[in-house]
C-alpha positions as CSV (number, residue, x, y, z in Angstrom):
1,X,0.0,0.0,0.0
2,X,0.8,3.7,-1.0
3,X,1.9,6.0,2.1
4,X,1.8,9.6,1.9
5,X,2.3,12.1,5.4
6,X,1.1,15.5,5.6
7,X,0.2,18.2,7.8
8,X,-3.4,20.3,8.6
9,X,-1.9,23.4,10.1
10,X,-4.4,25.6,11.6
11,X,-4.7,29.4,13.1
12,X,-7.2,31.9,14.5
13,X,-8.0,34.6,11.7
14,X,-11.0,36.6,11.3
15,X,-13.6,34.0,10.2
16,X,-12.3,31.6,13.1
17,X,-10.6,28.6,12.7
18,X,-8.8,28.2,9.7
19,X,-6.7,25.7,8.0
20,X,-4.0,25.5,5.5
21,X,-4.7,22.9,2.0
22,X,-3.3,23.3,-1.3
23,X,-5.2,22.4,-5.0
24,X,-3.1,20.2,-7.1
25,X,-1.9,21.9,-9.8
26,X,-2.1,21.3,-13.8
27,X,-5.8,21.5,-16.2
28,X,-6.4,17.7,-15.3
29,X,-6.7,19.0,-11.5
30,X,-8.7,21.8,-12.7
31,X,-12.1,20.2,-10.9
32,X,-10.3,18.1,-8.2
33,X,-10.7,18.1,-5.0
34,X,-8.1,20.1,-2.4
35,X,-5.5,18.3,-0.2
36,X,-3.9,18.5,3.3
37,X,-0.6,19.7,1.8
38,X,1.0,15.9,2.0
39,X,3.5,13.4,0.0
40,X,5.0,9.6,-0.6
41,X,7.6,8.8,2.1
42,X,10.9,8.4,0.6
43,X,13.7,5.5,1.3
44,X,13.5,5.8,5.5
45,X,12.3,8.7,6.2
46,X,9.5,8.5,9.1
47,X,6.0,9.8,8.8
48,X,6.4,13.0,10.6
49,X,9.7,14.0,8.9
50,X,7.9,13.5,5.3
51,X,4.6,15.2,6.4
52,X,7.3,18.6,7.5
53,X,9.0,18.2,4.1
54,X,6.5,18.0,2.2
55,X,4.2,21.2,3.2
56,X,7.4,23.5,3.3
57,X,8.1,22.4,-0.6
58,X,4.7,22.4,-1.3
59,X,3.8,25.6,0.5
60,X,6.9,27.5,1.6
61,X,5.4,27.3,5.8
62,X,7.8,25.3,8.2
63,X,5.4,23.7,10.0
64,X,6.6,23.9,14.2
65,X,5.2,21.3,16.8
66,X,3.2,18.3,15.0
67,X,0.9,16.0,16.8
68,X,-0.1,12.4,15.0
69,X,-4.2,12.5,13.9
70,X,-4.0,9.2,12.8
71,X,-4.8,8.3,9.3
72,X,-7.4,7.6,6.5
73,X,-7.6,4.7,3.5
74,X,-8.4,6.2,0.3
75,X,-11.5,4.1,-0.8
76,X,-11.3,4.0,-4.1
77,X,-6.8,3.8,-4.6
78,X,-4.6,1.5,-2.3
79,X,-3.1,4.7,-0.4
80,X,-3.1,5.5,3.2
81,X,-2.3,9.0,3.9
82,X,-0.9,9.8,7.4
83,X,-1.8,13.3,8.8
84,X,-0.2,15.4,11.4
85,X,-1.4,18.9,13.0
86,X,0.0,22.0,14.6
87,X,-0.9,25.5,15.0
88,X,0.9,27.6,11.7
89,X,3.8,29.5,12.7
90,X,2.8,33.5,13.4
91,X,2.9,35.5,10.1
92,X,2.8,32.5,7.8
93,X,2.4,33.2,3.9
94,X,1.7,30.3,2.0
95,X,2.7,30.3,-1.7
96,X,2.6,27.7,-4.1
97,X,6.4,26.7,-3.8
98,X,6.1,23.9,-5.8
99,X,4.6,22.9,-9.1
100,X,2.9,20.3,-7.8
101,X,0.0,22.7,-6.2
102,X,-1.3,26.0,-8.1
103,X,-3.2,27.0,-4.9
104,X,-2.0,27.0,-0.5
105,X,-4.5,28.9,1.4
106,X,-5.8,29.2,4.6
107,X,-9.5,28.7,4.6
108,X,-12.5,28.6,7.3
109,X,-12.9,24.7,8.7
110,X,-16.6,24.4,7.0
111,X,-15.2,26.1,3.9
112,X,-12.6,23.1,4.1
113,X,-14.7,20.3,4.6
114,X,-16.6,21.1,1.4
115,X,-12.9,21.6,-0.8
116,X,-11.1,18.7,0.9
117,X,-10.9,15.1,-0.7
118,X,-14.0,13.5,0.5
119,X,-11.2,10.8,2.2
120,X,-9.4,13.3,4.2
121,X,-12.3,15.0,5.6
122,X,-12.6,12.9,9.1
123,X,-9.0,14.8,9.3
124,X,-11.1,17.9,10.1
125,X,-13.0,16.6,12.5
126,X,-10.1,14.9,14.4
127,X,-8.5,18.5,14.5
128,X,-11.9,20.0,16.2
129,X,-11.8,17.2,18.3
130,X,-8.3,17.9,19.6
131,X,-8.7,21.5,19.9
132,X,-12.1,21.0,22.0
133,X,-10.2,19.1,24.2
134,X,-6.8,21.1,24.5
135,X,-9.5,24.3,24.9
136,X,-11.7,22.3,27.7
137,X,-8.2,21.1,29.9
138,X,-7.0,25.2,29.7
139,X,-10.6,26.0,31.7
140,X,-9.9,23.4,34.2
């Protein structure tokens, strides 16, 4: 089976939670779906190392602490696609470093859901999870 690691970074802006996702780039992409900004593991390289790699080529942001969401089977392809999530380093401006994505944005989590690969989507609501609980252990 196919292995790919990326990252869902995520920050506060003025529509509320955010995250960052790229669109595959050339006129065959032109109607597919978005992406966690993600790619194939290479020789030895470990999951978290590939998923850091990957969304600075892809997106020029250097993703800072990661925690492990787990992953997701593609239904229809034989790839699993391991995902990783941090808050986006202050001030980051993602551009389409690579030629591999025409589009990095941050956009609102409901705005996400609907662009995302239907696959990665339970990647969203893993990340709402997480932050529910990180926010609900700070009001203790």
């Amino acid at each position: 089976m196919k292995q790919s690691a990326g990252t869902l970074l995520y920050r506060y802006g003025p529509q509320g939670l955010e995250v960052l996702i790229v669109h595959p780039s050339g006129a065959y992409n032109r109607r597919a779906p978005w992406s966690i900004p993600k790619g194939e593991l290479e020789g030895d390289t470990d999951l978290e190392s590939t998923a850091r790699r990957e969304t600075e080529e892809e997106t020029g942001v250097r993703p800072g602490p990661l925690e492990y969401l787990g992953s997701i089977d593609y239904r229809r392809s034989r790839k699993r696609v391991h995902c990783f999530a941090g808050p986006a380093p202050e001030n980051a401006e993602p551009t389409t470093a690579s030629w591999e994505v025409d589009r990095a944005e941050f956009v609102p989590v409901d705005r996400a859901r609907e662009l995302l690969h239907p696959d990665q989507r339970p990647f969203i609501d893993r990340l709402l999870e997480r932050l529910g609980n990180a926010e609900q252990g700070a009001q203790r």
